[in-house]
mmCIF file as gemmi writes it, N, C-alpha and C atoms, coordinates in Angstrom:
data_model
loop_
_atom_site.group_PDB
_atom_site.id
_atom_site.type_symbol
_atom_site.label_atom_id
_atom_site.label_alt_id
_atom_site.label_comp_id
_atom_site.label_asym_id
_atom_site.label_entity_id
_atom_site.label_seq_id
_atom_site.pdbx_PDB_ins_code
_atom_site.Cartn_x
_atom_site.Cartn_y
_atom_site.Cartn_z
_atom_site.occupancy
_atom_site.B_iso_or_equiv
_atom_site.pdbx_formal_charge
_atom_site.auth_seq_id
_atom_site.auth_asym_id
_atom_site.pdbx_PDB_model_num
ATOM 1 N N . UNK Axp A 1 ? -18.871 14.423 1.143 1 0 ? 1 A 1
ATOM 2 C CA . UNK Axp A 1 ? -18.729 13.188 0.367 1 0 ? 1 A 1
ATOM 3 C C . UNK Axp A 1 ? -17.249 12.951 0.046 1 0 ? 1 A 1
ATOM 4 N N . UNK Axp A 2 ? -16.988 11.752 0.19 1 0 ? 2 A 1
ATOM 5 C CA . UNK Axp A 2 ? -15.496 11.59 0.173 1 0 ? 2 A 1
ATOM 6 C C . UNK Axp A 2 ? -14.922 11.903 -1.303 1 0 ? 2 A 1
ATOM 7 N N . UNK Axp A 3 ? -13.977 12.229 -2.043 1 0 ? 3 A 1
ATOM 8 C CA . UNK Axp A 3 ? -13.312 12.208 -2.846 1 0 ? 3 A 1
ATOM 9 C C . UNK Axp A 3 ? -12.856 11.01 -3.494 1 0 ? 3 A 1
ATOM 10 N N . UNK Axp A 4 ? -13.62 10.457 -4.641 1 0 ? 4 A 1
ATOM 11 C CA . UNK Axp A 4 ? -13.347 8.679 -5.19 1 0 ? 4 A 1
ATOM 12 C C . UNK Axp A 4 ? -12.086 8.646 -5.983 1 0 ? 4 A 1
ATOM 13 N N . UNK Axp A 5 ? -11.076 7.899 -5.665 1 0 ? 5 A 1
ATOM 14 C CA . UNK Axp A 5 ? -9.774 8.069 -6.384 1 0 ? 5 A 1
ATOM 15 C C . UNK Axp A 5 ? -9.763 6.846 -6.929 1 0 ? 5 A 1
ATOM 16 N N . UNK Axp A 6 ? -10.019 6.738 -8.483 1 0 ? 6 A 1
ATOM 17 C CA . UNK Axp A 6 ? -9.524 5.154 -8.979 1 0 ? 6 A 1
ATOM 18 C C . UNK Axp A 6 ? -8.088 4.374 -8.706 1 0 ? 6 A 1
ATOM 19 N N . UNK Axp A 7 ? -8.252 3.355 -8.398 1 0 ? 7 A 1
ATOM 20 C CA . UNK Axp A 7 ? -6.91 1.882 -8.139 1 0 ? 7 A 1
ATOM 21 C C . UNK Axp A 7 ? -5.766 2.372 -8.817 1 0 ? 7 A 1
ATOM 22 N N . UNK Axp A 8 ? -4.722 2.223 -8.031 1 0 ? 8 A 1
ATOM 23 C CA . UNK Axp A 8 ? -3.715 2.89 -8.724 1 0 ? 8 A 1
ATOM 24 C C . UNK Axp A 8 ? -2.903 1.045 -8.998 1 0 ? 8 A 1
ATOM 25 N N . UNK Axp A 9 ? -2.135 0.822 -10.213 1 0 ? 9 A 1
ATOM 26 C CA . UNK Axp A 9 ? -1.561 -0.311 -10.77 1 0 ? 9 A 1
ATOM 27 C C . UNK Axp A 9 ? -0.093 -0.199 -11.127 1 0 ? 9 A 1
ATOM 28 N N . UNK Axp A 10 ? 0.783 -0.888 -11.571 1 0 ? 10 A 1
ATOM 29 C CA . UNK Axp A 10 ? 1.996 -0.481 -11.638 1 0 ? 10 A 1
ATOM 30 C C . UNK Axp A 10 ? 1.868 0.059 -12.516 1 0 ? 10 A 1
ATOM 31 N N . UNK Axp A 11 ? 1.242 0.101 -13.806 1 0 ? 11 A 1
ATOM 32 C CA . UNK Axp A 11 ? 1.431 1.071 -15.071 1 0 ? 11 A 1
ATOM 33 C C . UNK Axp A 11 ? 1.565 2.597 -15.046 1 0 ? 11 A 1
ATOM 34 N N . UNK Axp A 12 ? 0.527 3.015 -13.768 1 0 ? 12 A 1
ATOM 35 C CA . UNK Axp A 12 ? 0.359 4.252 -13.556 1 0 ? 12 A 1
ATOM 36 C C . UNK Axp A 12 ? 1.614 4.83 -12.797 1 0 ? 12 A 1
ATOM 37 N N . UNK Axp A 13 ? 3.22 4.695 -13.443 1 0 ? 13 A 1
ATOM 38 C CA . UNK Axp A 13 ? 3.641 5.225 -12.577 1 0 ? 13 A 1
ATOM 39 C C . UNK Axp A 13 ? 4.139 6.791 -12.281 1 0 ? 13 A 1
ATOM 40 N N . UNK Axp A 14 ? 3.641 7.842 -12.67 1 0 ? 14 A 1
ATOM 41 C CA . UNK Axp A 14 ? 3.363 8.979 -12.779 1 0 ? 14 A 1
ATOM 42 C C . UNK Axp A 14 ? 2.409 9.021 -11.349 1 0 ? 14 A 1
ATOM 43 N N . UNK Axp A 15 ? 1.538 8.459 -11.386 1 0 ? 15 A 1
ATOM 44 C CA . UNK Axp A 15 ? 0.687 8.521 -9.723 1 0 ? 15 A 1
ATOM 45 C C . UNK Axp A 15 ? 1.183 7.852 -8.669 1 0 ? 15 A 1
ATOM 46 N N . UNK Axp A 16 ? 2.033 6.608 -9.191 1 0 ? 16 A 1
ATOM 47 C CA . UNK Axp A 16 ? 2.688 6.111 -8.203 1 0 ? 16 A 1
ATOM 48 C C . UNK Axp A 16 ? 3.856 7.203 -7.509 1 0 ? 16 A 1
ATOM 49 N N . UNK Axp A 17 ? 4.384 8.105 -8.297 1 0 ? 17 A 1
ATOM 50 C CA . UNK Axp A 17 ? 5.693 8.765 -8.297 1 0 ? 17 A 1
ATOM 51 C C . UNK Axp A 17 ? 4.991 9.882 -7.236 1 0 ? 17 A 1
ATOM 52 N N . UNK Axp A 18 ? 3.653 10.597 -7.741 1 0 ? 18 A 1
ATOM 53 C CA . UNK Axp A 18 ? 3.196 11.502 -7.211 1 0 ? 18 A 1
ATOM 54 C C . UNK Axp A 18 ? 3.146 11.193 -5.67 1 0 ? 18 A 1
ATOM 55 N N . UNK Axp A 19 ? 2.55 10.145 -5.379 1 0 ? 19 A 1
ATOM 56 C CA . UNK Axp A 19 ? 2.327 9.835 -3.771 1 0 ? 19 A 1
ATOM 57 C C . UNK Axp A 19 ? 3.622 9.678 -3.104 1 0 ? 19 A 1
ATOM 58 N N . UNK Axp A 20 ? 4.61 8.844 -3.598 1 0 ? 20 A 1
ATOM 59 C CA . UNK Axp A 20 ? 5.793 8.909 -3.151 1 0 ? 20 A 1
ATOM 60 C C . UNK Axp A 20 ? 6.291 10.485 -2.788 1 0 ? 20 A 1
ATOM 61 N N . UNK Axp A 21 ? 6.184 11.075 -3.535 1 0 ? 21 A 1
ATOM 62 C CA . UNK Axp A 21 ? 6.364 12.591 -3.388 1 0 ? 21 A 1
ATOM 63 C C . UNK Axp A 21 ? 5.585 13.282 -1.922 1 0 ? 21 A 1
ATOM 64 N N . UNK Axp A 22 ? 4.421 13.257 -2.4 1 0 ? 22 A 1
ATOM 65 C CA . UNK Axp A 22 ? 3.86 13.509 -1.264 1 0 ? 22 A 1
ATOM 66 C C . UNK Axp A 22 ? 3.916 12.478 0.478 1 0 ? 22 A 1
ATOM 67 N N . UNK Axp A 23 ? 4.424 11.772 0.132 1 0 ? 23 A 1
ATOM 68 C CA . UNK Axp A 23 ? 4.354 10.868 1.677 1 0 ? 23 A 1
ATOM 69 C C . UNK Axp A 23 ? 5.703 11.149 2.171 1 0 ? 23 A 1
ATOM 70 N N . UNK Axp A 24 ? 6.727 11.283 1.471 1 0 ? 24 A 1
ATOM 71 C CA . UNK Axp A 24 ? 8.021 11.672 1.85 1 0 ? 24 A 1
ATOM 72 C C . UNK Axp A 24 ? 8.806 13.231 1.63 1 0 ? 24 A 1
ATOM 73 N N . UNK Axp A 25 ? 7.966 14.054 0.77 1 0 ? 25 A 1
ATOM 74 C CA . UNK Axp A 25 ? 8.221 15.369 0.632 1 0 ? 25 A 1
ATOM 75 C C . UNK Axp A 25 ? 9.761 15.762 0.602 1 0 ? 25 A 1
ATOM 76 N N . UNK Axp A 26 ? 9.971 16.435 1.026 1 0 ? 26 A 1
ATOM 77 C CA . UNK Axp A 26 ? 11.567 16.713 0.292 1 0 ? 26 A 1
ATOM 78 C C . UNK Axp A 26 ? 13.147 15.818 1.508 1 0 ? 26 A 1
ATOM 79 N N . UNK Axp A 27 ? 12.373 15.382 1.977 1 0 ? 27 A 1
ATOM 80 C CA . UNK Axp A 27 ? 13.139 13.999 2.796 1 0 ? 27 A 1
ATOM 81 C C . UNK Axp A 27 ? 13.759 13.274 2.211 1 0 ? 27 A 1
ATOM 82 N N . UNK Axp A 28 ? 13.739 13.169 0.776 1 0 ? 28 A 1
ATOM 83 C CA . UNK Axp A 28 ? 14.751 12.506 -0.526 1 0 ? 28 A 1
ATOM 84 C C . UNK Axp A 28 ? 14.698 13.55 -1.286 1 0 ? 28 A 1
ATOM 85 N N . UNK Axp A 29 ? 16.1 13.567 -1.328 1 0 ? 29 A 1
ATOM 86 C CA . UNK Axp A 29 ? 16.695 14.349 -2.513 1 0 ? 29 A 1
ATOM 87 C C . UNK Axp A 29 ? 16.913 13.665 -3.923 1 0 ? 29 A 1
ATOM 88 N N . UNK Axp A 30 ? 17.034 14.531 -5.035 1 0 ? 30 A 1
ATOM 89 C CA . UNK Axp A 30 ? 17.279 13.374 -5.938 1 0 ? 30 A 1
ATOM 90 C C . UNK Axp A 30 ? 17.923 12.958 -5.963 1 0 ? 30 A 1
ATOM 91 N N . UNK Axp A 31 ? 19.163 13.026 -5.474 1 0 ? 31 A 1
ATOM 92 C CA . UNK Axp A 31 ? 20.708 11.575 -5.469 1 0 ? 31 A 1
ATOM 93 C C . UNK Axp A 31 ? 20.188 10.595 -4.675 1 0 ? 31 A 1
ATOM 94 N N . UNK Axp A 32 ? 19.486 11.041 -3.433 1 0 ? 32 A 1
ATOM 95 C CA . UNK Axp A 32 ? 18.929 9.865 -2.686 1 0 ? 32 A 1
ATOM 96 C C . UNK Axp A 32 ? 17.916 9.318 -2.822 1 0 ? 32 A 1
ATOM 97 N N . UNK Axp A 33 ? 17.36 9.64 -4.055 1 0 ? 33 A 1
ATOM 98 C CA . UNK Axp A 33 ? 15.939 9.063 -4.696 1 0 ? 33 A 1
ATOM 99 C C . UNK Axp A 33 ? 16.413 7.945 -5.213 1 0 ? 33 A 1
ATOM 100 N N . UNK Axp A 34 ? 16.949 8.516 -6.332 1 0 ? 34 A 1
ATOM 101 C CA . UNK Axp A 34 ? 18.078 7.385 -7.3 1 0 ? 34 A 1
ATOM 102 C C . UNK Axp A 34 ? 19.057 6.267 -6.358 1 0 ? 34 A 1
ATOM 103 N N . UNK Axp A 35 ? 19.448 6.633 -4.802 1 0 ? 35 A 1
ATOM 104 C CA . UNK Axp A 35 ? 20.175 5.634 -4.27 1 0 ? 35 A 1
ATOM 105 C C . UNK Axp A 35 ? 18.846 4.442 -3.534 1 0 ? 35 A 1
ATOM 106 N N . UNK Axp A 36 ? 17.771 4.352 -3.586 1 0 ? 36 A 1
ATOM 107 C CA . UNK Axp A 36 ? 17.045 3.86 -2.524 1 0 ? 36 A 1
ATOM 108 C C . UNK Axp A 36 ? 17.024 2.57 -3.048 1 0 ? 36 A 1
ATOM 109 N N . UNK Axp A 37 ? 16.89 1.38 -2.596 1 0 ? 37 A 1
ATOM 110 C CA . UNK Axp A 37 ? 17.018 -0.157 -2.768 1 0 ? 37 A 1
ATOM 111 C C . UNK Axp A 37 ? 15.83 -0.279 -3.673 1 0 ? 37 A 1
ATOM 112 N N . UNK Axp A 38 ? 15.729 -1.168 -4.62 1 0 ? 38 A 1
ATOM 113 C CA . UNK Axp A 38 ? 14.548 -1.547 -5.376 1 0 ? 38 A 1
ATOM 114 C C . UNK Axp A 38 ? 13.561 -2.272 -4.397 1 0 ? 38 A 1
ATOM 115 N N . UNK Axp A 39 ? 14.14 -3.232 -3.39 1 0 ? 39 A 1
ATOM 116 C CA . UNK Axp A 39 ? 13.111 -3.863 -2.591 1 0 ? 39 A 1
ATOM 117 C C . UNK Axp A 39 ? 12.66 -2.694 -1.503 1 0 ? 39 A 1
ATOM 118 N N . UNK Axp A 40 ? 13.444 -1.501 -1.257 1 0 ? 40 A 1
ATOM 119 C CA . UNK Axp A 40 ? 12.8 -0.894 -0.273 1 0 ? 40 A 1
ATOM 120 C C . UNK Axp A 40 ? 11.543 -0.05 -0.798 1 0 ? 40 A 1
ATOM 121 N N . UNK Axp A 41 ? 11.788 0.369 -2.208 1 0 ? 41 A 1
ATOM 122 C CA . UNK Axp A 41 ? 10.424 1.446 -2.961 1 0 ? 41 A 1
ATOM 123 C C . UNK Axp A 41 ? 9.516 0.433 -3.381 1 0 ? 41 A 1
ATOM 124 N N . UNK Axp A 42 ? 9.714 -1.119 -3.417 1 0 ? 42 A 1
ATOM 125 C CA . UNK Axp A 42 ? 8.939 -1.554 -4.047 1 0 ? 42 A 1
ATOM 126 C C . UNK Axp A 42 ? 7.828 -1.686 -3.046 1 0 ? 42 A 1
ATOM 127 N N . UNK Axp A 43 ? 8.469 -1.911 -1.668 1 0 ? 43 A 1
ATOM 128 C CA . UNK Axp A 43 ? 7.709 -2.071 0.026 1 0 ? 43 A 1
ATOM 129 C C . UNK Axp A 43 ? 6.532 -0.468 -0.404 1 0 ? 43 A 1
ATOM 130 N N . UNK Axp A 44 ? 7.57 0.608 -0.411 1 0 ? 44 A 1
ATOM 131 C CA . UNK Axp A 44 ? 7.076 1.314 -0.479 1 0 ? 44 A 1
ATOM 132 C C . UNK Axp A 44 ? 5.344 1.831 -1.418 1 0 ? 44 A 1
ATOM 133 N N . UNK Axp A 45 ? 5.699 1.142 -2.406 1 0 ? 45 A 1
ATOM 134 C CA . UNK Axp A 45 ? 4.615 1.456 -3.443 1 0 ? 45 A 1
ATOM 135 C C . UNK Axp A 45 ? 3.787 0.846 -3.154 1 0 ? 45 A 1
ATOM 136 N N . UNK Axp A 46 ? 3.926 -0.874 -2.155 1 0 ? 46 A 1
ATOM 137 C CA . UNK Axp A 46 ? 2.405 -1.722 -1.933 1 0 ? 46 A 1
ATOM 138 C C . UNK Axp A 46 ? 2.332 -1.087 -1.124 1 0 ? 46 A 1
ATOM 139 N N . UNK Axp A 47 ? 2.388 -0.072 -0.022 1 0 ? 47 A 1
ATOM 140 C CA . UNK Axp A 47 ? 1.631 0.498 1.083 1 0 ? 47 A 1
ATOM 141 C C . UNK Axp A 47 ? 0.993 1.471 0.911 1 0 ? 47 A 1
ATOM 142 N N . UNK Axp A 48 ? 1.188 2.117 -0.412 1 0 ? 48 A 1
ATOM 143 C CA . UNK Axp A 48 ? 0.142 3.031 -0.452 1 0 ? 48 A 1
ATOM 144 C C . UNK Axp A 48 ? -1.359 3.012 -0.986 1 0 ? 48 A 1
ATOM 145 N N . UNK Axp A 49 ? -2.304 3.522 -0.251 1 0 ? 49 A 1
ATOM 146 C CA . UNK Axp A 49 ? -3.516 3.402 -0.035 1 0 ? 49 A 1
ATOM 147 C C . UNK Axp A 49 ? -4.119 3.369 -1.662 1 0 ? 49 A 1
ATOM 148 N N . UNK Axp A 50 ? -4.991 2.699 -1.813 1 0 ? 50 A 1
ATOM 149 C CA . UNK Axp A 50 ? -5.696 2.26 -3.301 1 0 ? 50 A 1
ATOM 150 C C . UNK Axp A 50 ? -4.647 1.769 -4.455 1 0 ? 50 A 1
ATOM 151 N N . UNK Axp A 51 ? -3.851 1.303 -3.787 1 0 ? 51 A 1
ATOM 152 C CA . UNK Axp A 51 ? -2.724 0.698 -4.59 1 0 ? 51 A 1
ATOM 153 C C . UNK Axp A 51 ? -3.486 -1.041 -5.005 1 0 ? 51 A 1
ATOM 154 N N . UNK Axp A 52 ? -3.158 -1.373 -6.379 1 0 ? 52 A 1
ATOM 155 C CA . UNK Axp A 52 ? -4.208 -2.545 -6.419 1 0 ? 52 A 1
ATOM 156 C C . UNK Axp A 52 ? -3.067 -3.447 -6.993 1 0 ? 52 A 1
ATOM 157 N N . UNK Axp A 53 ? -1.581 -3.091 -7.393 1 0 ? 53 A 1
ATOM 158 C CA . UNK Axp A 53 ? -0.924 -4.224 -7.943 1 0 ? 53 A 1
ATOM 159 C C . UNK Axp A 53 ? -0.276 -5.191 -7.422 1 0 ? 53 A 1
ATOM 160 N N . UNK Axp A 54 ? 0.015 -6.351 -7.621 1 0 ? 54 A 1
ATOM 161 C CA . UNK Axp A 54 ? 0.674 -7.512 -6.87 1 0 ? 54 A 1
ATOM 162 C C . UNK Axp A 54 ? 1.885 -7.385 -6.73 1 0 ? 54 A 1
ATOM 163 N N . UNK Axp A 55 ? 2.604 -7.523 -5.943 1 0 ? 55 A 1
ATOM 164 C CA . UNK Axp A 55 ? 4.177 -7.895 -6.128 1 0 ? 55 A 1
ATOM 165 C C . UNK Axp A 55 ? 4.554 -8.541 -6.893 1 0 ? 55 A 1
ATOM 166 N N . UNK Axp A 56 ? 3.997 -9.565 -7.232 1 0 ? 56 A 1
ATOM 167 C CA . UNK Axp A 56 ? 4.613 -10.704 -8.397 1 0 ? 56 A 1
ATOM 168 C C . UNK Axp A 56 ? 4.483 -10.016 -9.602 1 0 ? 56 A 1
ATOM 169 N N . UNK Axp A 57 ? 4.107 -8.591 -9.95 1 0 ? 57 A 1
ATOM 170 C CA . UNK Axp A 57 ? 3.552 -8.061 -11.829 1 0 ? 57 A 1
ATOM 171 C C . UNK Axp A 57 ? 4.493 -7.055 -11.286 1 0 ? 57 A 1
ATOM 172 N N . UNK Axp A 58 ? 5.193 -6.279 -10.662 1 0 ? 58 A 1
ATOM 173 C CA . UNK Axp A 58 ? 6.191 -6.129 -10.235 1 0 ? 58 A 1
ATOM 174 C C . UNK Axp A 58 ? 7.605 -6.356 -11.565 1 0 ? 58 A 1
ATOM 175 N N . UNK Axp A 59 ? 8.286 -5.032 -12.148 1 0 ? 59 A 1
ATOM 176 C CA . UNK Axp A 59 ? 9.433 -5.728 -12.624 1 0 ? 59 A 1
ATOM 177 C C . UNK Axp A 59 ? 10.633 -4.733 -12.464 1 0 ? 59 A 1
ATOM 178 N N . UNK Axp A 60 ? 11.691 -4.712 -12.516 1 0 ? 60 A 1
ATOM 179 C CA . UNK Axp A 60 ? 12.728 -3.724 -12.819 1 0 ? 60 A 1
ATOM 180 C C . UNK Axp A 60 ? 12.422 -1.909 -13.329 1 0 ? 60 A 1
ATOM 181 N N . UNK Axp A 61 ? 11.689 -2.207 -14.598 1 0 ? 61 A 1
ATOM 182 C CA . UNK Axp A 61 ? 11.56 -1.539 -15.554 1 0 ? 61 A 1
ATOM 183 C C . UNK Axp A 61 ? 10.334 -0.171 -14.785 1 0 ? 61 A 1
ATOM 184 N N . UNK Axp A 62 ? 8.857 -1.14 -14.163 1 0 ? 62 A 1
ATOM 185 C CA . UNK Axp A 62 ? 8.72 0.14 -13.486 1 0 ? 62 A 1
ATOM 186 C C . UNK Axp A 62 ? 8.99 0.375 -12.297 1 0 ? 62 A 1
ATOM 187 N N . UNK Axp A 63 ? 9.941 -0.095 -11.575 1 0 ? 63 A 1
ATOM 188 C CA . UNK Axp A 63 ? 10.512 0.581 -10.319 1 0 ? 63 A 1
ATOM 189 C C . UNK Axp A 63 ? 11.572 1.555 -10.645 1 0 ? 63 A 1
ATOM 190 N N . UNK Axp A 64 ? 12.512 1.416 -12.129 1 0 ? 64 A 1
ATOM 191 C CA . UNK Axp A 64 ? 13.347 2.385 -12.793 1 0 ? 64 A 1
ATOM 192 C C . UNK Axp A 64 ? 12.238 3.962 -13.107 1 0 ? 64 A 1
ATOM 193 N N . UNK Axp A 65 ? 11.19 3.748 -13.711 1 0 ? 65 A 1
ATOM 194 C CA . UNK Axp A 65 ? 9.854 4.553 -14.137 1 0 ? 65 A 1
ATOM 195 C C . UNK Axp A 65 ? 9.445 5.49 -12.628 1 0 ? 65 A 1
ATOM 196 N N . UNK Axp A 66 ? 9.376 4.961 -12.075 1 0 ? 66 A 1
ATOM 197 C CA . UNK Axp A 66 ? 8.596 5.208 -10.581 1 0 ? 66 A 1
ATOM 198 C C . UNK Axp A 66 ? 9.409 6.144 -10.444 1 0 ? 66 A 1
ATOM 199 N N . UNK Axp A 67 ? 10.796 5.627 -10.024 1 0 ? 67 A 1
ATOM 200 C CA . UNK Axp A 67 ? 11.782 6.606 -9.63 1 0 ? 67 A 1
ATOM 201 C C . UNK Axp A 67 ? 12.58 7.871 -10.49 1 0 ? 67 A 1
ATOM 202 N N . UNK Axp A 68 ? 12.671 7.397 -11.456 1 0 ? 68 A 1
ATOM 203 C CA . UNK Axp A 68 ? 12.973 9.213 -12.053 1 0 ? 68 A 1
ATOM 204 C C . UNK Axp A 68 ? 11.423 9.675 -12.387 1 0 ? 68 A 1
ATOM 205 N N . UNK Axp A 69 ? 10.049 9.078 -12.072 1 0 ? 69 A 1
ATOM 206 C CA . UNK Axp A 69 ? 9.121 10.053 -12.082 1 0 ? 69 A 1
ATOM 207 C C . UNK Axp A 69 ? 9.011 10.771 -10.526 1 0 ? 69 A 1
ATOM 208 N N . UNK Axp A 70 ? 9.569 10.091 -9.672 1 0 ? 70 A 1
ATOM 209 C CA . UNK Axp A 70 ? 9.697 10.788 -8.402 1 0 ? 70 A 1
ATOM 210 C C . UNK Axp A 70 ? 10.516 11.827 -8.415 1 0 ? 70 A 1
ATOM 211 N N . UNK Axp A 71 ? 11.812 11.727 -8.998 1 0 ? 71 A 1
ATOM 212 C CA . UNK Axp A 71 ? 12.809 12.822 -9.055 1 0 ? 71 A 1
ATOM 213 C C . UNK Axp A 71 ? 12.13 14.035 -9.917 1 0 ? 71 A 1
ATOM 214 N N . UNK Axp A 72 ? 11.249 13.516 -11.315 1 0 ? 72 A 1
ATOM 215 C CA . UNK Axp A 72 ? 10.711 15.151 -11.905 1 0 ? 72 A 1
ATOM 216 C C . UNK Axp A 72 ? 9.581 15.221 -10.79 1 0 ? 72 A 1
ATOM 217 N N . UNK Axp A 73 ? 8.743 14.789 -10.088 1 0 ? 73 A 1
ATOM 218 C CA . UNK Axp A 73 ? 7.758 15.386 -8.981 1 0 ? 73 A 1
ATOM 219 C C . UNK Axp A 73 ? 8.784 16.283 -8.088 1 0 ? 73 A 1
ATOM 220 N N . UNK Axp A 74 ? 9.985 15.715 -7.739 1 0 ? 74 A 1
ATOM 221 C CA . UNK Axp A 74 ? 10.418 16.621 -6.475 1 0 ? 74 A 1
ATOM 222 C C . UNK Axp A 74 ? 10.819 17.694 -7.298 1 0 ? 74 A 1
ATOM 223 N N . UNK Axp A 75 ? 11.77 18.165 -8.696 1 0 ? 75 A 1
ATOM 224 C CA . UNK Axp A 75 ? 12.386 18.41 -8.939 1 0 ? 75 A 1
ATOM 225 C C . UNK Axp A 75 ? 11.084 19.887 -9.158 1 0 ? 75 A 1
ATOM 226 N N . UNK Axp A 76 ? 10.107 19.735 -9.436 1 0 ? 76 A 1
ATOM 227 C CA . UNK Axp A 76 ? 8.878 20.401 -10.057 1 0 ? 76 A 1
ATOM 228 C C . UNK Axp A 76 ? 8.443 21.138 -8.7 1 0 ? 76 A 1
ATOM 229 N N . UNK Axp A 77 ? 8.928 20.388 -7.264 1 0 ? 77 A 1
ATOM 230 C CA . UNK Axp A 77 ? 8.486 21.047 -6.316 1 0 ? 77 A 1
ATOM 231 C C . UNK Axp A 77 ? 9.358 22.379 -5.261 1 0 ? 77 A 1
ATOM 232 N N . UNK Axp A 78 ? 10.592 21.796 -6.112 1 0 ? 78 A 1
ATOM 233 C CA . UNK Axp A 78 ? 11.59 22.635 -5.929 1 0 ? 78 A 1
ATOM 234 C C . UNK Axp A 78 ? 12.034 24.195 -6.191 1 0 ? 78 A 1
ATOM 235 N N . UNK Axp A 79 ? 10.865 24.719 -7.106 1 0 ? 79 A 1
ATOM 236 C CA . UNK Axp A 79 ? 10.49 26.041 -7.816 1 0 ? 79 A 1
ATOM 237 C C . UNK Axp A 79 ? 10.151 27.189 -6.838 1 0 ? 79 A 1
């Protein structure tokens, strides 16, 4: 039986951060986490699977969120 994963939204960005982590694994470092374009992670975050938020609800604030929660995911994987 498959594994049911609830809709992930921009609020959640702790899960958003997590998948980023996992789809790119240590292929970004954290300087190059922190350098990546806002329009390129934002591409990034609508492609991932059970992702349910619009681009337009979309703001600054959690693409800033997303990304230093990506840097403590890598930083946590780094141990």
């Amino acid at each position: 039986m498959a594994h049911f994963e609830p809709p992930i939204n921009w609020r959640d960005t702790e899960d958003i951060a997590m998948k980023l982590y996992e789809r790119f694994g240590d292929e970004f470092t954290e300087s190059k986490i922190y350098r990546i374009r806002f329009t390129e992670l934002l591409e990034w975050v609508l492609e991932i699977p059970n992702f349910e938020g619009k681009r337009e609800e979309c703001n600054e604030g959690f693409l800033e969120m997303i990304q230093s929660g990506w840097v403590y995911e890598w930083r946590d994987n780094q141990k």
